[in-house]
Phi, psi and omega in degrees: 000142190289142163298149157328313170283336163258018186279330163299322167325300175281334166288317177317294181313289213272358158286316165319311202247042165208025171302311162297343168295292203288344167267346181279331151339289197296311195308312185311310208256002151300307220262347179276323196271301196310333167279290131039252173338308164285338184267355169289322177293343184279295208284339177282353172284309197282348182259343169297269179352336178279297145358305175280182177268137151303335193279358183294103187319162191283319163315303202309289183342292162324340194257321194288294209269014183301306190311293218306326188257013157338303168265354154313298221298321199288317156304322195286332185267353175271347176285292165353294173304317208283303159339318167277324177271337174282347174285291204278014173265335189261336183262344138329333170235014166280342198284344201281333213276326222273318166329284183306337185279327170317279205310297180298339185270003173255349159272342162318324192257359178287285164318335185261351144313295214265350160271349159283343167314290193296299189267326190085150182303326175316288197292358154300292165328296178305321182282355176275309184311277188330310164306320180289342189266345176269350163296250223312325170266353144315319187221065177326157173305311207042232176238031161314123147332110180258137168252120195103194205224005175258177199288321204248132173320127131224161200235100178268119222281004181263008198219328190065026150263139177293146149181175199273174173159182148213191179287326186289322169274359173256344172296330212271287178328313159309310162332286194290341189277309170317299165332273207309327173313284206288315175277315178257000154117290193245189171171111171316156160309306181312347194260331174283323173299335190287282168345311196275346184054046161267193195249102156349147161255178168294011210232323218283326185284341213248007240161133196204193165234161183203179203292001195288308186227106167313178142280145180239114203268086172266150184239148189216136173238158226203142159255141157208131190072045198092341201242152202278140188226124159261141202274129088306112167240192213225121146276353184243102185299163136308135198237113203285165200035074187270329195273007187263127185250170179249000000 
């Protein structure tokens, strides 16, 4: 059996880390007992009030009946608290999330410098084609769902989906989304997906590029189960809070 201190530790941990789950708890079943509370204190006013002269000033009224709503109010402000703090915990740990995806995606392009420093842009390539062809094959065409209206097979490696499509229309894409880049500043995933006659993902509205980095489009031709496929990626990954500019 665990000692008492450390079954607290670990209890101490999992409240720290489902801390905004428990607090939007409290707020949800706060905002329920305060609707609870006022209207039992409303219906017990009205019935003291009942009681009394009608002819009675709204201070008098007020003076009879306040205590009654002592515990709405005391809830309504423990909700209140529990809303602001799961607010301000989710975003305290999206900016930490959003740092850390900095911090790795500047060491990526640091390291992905310095093998192209080290090997030259051929053998770089080549080593990207090998990866893209070890995603695919990890992950076969099968009896995956193809999507799209082009000629040519292709597989994009930030989703991991098949579609029809070819190079001249994803280049195309490329093109018009960098323009909107250059003209409105920003431009969602989703937008691209829109060119491409892809579906959105849950994700595609929320990551994008901006003038800090266009897009940039690489291409790896690839078999997969045999059928010649081309790998679209992002040499410039998409980035959440793309529309925030500094």
């Amino acid at each position: 059996m665990l000692p008492l201190g450390e079954i607290m530790k670990r209890f101490e941990k999992l409240v720290v880390d489902n801390s905004p789950t428990i607090l939007t708890a409290i707020g949800v079943t706060g905002s329920l007992t305060t609707a609870y509370l006022t209207g039992r204190a409303s219906f017990k006013a009205a019935q003291i009030l009942s009681e009394e002269s009608p002819y009675l000033e709204a201070k008098e009224k007020v003076q009879l009946c306040w205590k009654l709503y002592i515990p709405a109010v005391g809830t309504a402000v423990l909700t209140v608290a529990a809303v602001i703090g799961a607010n301000r915990i989710g975003s305290r740990r999206a900016a930490a999330l959003a740092v850390a995806y900095s911090v790795s995606e500047r060491a990526f392009e640091e390291y992905k410098s310095k093998v192209i420093e080290r090997v030259g842009e051929k053998k770089e390539q080549a080593i990207r084609d090998e990866i893209a062809q070890a995603r695919v094959d990890r992950d076969p065409v099968g009896n995956a769902v193809i999507i799209g209206e082009g000629r040519v097979l292709c597989y994009e490696d930030f989703t991991g989906r098949y579609f029809l499509s070819d190079m001249e229309a994803i280049r195309k894409a490329q093109n018009d989304i960098n323009q909107r880049i250059i003209t409105d500043s920003y431009v969602a995933l989703s937008d691209l997906y829109d060119l491409l006659n892809l579906p959105h993902t849950s994700e595609s509205s929320e990551v994008g590029w901006n003038t800090d980095k266009l897009l940039d489009i690489r291409f790896s031709a690839i078999l997969s189960e045999g059928r010649p496929c081309i790998s679209v990626g992002f040499q410039v990954k998409p980035i959440r809070n793309f529309d925030r500019l500094s």
